[in-house]
C-alpha angles and dihedrals in degrees: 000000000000118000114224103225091190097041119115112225081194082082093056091036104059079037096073099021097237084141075122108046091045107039114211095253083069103034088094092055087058112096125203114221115196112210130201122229105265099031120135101219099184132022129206108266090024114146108225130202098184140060103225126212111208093209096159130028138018123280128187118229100211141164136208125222124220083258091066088253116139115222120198118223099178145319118249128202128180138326087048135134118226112196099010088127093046089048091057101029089045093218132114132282110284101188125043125242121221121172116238096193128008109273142136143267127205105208139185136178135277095225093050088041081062094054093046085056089059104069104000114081098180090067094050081051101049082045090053091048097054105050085048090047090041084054095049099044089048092052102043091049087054093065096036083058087057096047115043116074121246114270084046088063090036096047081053083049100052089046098052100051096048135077137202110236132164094339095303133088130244111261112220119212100247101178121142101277087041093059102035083057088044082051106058088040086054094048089234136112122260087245099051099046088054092061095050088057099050079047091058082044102058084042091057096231087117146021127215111207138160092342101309130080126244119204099230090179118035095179102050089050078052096068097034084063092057089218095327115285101221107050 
């Protein structure tokens, strides 16, 4: 990530209304980081100094197994907190951050988080709400995960990984190794998953081409995610 020298946190802050939670006498110790489609902002095992605000953009939460295989846990999109149980479990990161789309993070440290405590409730409470938040949504997307079949899941996948830009739809790299990853996050066989994807593709929902697949109809992938599971 890039910080923005010249970048006002003020904007993101008025944005999302958090006036309350950082009171004006803060808001210049907050810095505003700019990240790049394809980073990836935190590793496993990384110390961090800073609690981050994702305020513009999508990021994947993702982890790797011992094999070298990445796992994908969710997909976040603003208004999320990166490092908030770091910051009050004091270890390091345990899941890995990559950026989906380019986008942008307000930060502040965690030294000047601890003075805020001191004498500024609304922040202890608006730590407090999102790692509650942060419990219940894992859990209940755990047993979303078990009980949705497959090309409902799949369908959640395929939307959160996509983005509408200039009139056209991200194209995600879909080759072997891809899918049979995609597979074991999904809890399905290769081969089954294959069949679910020639299924989108006679419905015309996707198009697999050259390797990648192309959304063709936004909106029917739409209602096959029932929502989308994982955001």
């Amino acid at each position: 990530m890039k910080e923005i020298k010249s970048a006002d946190a003020e904007v993101y802050i008025k944005r999302y209304e958090l006036d309350k939670v950082f009171p004006e006498h803060f808001r210049p110790l907050m810095k505003v980081y700019q990240f790049k489609k394809g980073n990836v902002l935190f590793s496993a095992g990384e110390e961090l100094e800073e609690i981050y605000i994702l305020v513009d953009g999508k990021i994947k939460i993702f982890t790797l197994t011992p094999e070298g295989k990445s796992l994908i846990n969710r997909f976040k999109r603003p208004l999320e907190l990166i490092g908030d149980v770091e910051y009050v479990k004091r270890n390091t990161v345990f899941n890995s951050v990559e950026a989906v789309t380019d986008g942008v993070m307000l930060a502040a440290s965690f030294a000047d988080l601890a003075n805020l405590e001191q004498d500024h409730p609304p922040f202890t409470r608006f730590l407090l709400e999102t790692l509650a938040r942060k419990f219940y949504t894992e859990a209940h997307t755990t047993n979303l995960n078990m009980l949705y079949p497959v090309e409902v899941r799949l369908a959640s996948y395929l939307l959160s990984i996509s983005s509408v830009s200039e009139g056209t739809i991200f194209h995600q790299e879909m080759h072997t190794s891809n899918l049979m990853e995609l597979a074991e996050w999904l809890g399905t066989s290769y081969r089954h998953l294959n069949r679910v994807l020639k299924k989108m593709a006679t419905d015309n929902i996707i198009e697999r081409a050259n390797g990648s697949i192309a959304i063709k109809d936004l909106e029917k992938l739409s209602i096959l995610a029932k929502g989308n599971i994982y955001e």
